[in-house]
Biopython code that builds the backbone (N, CA, C, O; Angstrom):
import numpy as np
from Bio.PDB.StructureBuilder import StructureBuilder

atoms = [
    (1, "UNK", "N", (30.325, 102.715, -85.477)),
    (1, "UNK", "CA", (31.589, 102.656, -84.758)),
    (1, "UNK", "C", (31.736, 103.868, -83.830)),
    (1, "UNK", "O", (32.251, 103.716, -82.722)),
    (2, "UNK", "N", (31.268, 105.159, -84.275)),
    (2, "UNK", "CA", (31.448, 106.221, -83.525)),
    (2, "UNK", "C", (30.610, 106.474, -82.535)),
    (2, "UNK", "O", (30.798, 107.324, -81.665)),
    (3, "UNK", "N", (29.166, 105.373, -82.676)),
    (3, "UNK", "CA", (28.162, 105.362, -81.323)),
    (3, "UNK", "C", (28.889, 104.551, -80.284)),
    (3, "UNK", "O", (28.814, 104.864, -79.096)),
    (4, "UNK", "N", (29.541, 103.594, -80.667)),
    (4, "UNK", "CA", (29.759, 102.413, -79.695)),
    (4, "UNK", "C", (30.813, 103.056, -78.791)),
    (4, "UNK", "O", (30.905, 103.018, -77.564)),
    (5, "UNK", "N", (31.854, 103.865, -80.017)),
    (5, "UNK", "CA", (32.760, 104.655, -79.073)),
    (5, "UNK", "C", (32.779, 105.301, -77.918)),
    (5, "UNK", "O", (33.274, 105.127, -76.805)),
    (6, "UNK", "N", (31.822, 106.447, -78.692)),
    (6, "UNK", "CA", (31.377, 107.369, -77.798)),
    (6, "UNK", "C", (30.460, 106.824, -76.591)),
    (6, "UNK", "O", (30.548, 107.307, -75.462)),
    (7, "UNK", "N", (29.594, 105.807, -76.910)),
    (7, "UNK", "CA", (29.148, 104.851, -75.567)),
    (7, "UNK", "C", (29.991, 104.846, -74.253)),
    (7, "UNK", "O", (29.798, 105.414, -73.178)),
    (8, "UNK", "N", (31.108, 103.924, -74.737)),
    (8, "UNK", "CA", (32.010, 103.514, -74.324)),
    (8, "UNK", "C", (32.707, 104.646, -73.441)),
    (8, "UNK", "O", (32.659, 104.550, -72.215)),
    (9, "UNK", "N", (33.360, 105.727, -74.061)),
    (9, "UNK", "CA", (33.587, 106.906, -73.406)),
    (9, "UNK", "C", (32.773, 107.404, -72.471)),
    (9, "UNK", "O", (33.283, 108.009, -71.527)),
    (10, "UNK", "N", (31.531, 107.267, -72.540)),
    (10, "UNK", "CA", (30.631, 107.950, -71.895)),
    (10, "UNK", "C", (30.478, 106.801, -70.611)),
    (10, "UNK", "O", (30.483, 107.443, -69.561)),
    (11, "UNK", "N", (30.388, 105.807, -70.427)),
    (11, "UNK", "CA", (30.029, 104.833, -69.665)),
    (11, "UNK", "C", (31.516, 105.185, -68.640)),
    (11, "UNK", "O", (31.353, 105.613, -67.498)),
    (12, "UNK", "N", (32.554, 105.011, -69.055)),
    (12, "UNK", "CA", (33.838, 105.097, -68.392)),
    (12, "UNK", "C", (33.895, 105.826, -67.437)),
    (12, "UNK", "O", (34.298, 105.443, -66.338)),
    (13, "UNK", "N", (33.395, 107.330, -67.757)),
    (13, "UNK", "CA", (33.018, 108.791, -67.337)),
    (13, "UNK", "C", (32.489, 108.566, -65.838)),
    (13, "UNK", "O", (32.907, 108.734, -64.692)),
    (14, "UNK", "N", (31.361, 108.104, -66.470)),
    (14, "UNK", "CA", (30.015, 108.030, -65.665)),
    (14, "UNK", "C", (30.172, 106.635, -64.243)),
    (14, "UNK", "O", (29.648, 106.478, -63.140)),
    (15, "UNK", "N", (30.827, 106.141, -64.782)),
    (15, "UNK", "CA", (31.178, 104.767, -63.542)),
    (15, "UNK", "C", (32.141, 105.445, -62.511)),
    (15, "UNK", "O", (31.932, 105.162, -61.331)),
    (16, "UNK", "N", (33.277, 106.392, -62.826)),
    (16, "UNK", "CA", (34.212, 106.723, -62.016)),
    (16, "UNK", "C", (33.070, 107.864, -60.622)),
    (16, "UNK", "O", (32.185, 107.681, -59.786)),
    (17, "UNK", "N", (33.969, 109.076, -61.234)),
    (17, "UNK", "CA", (33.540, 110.144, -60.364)),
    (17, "UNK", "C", (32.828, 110.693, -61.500)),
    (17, "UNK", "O", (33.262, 111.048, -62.596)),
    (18, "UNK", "N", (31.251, 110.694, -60.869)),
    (18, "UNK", "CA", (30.265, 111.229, -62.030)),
    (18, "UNK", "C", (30.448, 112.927, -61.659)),
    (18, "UNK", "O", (30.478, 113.888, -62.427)),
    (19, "UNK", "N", (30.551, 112.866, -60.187)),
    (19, "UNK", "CA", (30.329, 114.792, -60.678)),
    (19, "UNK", "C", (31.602, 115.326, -60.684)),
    (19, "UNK", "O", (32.611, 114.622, -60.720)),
    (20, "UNK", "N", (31.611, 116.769, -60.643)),
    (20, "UNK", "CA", (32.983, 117.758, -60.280)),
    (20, "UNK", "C", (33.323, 117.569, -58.864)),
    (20, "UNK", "O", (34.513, 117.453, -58.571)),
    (21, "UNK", "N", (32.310, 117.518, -57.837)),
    (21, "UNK", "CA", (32.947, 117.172, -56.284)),
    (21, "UNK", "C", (33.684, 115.942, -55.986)),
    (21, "UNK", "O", (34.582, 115.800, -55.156)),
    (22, "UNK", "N", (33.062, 114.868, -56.964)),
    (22, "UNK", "CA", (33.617, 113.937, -56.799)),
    (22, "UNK", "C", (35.142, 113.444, -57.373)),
    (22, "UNK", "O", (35.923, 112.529, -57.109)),
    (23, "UNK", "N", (35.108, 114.394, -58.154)),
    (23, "UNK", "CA", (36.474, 114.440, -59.250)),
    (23, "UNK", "C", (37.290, 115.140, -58.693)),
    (23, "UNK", "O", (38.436, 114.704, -58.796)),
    (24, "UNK", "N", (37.148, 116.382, -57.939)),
    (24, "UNK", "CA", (37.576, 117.231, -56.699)),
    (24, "UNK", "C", (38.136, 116.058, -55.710)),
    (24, "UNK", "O", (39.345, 115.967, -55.492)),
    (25, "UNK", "N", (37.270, 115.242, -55.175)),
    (25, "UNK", "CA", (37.815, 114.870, -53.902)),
    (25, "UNK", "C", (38.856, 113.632, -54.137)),
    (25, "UNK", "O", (39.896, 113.457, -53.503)),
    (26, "UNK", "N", (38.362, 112.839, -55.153)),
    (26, "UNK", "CA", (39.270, 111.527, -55.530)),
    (26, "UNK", "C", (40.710, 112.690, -55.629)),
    (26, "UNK", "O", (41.601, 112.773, -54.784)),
    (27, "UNK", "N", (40.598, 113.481, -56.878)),
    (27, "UNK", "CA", (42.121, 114.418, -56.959)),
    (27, "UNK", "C", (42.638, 114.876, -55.459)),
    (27, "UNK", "O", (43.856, 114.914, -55.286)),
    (28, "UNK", "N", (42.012, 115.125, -54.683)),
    (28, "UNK", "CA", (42.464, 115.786, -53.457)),
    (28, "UNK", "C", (43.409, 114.244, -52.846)),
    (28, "UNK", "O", (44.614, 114.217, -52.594)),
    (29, "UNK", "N", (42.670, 113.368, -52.758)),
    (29, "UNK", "CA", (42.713, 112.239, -52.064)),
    (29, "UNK", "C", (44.080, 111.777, -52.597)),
    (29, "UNK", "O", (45.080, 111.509, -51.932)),
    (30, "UNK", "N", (43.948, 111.744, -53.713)),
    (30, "UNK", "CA", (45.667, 111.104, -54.849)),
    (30, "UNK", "C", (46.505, 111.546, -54.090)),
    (30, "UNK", "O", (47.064, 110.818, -53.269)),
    (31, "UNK", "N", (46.872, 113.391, -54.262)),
    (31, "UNK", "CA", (47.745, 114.296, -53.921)),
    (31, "UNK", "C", (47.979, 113.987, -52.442)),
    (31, "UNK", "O", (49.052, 113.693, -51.915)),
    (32, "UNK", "N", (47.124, 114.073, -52.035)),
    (32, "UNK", "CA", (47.636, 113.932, -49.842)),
    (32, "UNK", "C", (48.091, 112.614, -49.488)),
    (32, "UNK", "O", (48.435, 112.500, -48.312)),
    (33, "UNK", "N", (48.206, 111.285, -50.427)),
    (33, "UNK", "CA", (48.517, 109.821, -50.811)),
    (33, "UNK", "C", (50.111, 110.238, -50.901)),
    (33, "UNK", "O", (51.008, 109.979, -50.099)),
    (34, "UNK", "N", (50.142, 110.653, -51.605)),
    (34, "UNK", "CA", (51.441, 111.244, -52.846)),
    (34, "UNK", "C", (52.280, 111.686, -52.302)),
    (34, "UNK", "O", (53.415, 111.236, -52.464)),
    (35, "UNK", "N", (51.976, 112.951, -51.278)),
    (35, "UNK", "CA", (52.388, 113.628, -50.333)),
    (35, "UNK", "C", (53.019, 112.733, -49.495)),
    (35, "UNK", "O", (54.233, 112.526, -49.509)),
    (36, "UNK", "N", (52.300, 112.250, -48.839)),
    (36, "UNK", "CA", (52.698, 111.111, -47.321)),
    (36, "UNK", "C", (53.578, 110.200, -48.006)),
    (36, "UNK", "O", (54.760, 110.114, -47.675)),
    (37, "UNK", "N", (53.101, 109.537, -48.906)),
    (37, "UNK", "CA", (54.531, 108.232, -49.539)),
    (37, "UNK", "C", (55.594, 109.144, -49.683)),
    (37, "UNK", "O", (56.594, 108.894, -49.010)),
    (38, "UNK", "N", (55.619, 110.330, -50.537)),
    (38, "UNK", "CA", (57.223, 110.969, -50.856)),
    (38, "UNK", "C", (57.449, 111.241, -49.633)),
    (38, "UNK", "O", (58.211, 110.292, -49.445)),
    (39, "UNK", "N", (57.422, 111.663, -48.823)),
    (39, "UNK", "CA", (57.586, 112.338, -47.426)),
    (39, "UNK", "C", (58.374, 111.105, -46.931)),
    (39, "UNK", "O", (59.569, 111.076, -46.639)),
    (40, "UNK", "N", (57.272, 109.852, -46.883)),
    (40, "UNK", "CA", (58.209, 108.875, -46.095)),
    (40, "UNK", "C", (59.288, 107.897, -46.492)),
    (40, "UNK", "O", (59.834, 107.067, -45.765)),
    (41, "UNK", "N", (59.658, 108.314, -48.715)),
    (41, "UNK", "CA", (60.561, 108.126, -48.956)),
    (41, "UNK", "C", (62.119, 108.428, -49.038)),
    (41, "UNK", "O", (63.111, 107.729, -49.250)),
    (42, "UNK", "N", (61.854, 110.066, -48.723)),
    (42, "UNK", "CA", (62.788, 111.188, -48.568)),
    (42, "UNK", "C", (63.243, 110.870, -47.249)),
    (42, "UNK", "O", (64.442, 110.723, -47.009)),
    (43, "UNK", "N", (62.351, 110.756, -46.381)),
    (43, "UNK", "CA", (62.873, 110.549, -44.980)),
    (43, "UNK", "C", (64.110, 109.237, -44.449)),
    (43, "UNK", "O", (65.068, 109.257, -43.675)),
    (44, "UNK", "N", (63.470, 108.152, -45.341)),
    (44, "UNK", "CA", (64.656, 106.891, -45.937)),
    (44, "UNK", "C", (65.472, 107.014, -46.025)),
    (44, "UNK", "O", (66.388, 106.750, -45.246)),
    (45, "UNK", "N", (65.492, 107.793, -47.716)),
    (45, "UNK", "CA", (66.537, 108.547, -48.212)),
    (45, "UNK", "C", (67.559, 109.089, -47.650)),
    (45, "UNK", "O", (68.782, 109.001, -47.766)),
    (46, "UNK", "N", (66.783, 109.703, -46.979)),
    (46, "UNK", "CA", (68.007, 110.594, -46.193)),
    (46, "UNK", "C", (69.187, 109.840, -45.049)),
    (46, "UNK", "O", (70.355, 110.131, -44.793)),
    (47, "UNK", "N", (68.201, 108.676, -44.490)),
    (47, "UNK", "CA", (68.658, 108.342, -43.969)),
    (47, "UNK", "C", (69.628, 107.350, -44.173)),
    (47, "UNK", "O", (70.434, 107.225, -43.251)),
    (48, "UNK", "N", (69.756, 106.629, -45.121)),
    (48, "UNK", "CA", (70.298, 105.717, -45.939)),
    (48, "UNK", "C", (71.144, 106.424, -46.431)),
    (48, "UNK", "O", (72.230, 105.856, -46.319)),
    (49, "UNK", "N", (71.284, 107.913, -47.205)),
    (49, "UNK", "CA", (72.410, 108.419, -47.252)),
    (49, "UNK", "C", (73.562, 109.209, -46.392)),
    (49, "UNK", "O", (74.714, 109.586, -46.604)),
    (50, "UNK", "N", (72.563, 109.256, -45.233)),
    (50, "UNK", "CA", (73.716, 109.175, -44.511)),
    (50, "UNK", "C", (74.616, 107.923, -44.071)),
    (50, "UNK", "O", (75.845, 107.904, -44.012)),
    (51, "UNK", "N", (73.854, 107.031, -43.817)),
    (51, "UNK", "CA", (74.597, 106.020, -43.349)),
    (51, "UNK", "C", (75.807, 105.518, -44.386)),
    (51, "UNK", "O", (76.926, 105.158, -44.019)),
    (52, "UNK", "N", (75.304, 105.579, -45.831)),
    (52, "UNK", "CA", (76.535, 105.498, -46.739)),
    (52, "UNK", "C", (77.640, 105.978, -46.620)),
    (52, "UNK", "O", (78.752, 105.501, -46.850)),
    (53, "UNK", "N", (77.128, 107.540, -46.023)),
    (53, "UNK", "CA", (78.160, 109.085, -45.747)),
    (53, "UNK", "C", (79.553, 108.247, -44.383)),
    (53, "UNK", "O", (80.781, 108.162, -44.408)),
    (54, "UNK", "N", (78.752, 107.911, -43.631)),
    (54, "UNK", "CA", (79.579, 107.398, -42.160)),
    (54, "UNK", "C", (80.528, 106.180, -42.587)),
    (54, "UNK", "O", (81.698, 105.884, -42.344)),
    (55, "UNK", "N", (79.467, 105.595, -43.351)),
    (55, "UNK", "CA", (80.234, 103.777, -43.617)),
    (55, "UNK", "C", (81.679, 104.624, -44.812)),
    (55, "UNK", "O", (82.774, 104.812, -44.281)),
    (56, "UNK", "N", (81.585, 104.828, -45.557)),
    (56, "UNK", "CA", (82.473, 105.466, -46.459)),
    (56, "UNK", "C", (83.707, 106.372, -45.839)),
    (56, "UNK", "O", (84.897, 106.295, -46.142)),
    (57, "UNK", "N", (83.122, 107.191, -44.949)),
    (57, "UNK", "CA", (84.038, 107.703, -44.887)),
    (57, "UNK", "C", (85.373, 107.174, -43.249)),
    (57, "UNK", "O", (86.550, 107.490, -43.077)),
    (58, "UNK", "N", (84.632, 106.493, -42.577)),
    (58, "UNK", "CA", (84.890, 105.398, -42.136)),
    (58, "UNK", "C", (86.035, 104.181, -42.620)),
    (58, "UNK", "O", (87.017, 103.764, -42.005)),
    (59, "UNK", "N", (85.486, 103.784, -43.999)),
    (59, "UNK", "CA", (86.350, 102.989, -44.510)),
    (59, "UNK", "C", (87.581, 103.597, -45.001)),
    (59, "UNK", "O", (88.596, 102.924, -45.176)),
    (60, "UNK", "N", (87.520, 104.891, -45.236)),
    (60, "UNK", "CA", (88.514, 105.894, -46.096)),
    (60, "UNK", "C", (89.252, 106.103, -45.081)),
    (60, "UNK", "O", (90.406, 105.753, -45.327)),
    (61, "UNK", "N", (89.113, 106.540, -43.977)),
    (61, "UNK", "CA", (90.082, 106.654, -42.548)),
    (61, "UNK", "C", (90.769, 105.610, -41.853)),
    (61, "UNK", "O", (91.796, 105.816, -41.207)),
    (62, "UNK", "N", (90.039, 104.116, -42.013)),
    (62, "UNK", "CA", (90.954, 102.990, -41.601)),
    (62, "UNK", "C", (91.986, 102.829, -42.949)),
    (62, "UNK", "O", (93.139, 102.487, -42.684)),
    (63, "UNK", "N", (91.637, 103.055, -44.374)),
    (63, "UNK", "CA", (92.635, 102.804, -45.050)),
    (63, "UNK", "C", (93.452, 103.442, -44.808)),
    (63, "UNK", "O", (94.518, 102.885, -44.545)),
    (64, "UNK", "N", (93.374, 105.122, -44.765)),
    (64, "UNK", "CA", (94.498, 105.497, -44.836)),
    (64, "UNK", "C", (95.301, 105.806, -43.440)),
    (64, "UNK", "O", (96.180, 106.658, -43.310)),
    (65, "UNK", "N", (94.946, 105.178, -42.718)),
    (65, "UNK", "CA", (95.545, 105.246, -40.863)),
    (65, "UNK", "C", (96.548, 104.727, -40.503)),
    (65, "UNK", "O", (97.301, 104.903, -39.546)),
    (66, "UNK", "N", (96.506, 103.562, -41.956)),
    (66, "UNK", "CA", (97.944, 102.656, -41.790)),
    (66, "UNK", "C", (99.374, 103.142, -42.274)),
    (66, "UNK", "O", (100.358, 102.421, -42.113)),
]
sb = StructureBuilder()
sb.init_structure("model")
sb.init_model(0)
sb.init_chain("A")
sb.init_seg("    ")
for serial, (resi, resn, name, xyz) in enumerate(atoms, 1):
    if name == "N":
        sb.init_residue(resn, " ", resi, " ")
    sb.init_atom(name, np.array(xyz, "f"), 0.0, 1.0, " ", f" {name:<3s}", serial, name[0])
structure = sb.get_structure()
């Protein structure tokens, strides 16, 4: 059981990123992925909360105008 395991472990290893450069660059690759999506979710974000900011306060000034 503990050969097949350890097989198993070892095969997993070895199929991905066999060396350290390669384990280096996939990690590099994630992070600068990661980077760019949050970047262009924040940027949304932001913008979407403003527009809440305008629509709201907007509605708060026709109510109380009357």
């Amino acid at each position: 059981m503990k050969l097949l395991f350890s097989f198993a472990i070892a095969a997993l290893m070895l199929s991905g990123c066999a060396t350290w450069k390669g384990a280096k660059k996939d990690s590099s690759d994630a992070w600068k992925t990661t980077k760019k999506t949050s970047k262009k979710v924040w940027e949304k974000t932001k913008e979407t909360s403003i527009e809440v900011y305008e629509d709201t306060k907007k509605a708060i000034n026709e109510a109380t105008s009357d």
